[in-house]
N, C-alpha and C positions, 0 to 999 in steps of 0.2 A: 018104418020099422027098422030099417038100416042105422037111421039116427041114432036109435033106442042101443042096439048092439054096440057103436062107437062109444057110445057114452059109459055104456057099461063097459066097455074093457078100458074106455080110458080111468075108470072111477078104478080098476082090479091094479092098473101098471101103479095108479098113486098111491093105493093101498099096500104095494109090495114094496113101493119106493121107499115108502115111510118108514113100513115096519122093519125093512134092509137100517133105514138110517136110524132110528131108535135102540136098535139092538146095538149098534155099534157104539153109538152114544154109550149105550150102558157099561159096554166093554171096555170103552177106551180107545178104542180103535177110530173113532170119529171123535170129532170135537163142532160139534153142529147144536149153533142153538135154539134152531129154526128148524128141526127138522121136517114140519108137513111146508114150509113156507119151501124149505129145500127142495123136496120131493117135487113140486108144483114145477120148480124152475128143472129141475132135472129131464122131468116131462117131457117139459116145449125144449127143452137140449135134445131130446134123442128123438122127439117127432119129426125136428129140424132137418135133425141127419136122415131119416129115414124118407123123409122128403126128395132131399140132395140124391142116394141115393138110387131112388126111384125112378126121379127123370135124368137120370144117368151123368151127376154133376161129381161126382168121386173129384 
């Protein structure tokens, strides 16, 4: 069940990743051509850190 909740909040952070980097695409304030490809490696960037984080690697 635990499984199920991960995956669902990791599908919501790439969902917010994306739509962060599309909007800005639009605007101009990004220049991203890839942005769900982006989003994907954003991800595993800030799980990284929060990994680091966690077991106390600051």
């Amino acid at each position: 069940m635990s499984g199920d909740l991960f995956k669902n909040l990791e599908e919501q952070e790439l969902m917010a990743i994306h739509h962060i980097l599309t909007l800005g695409k639009r605007s101009g304030e990004f220049c991203c051509a890839k942005p769900h490809q982006t989003a994907s490696l954003l991800l595993h960037v800030l799980h990284g850190l929060r990994l680091r984080v966690f077991l106390g690697e600051e």
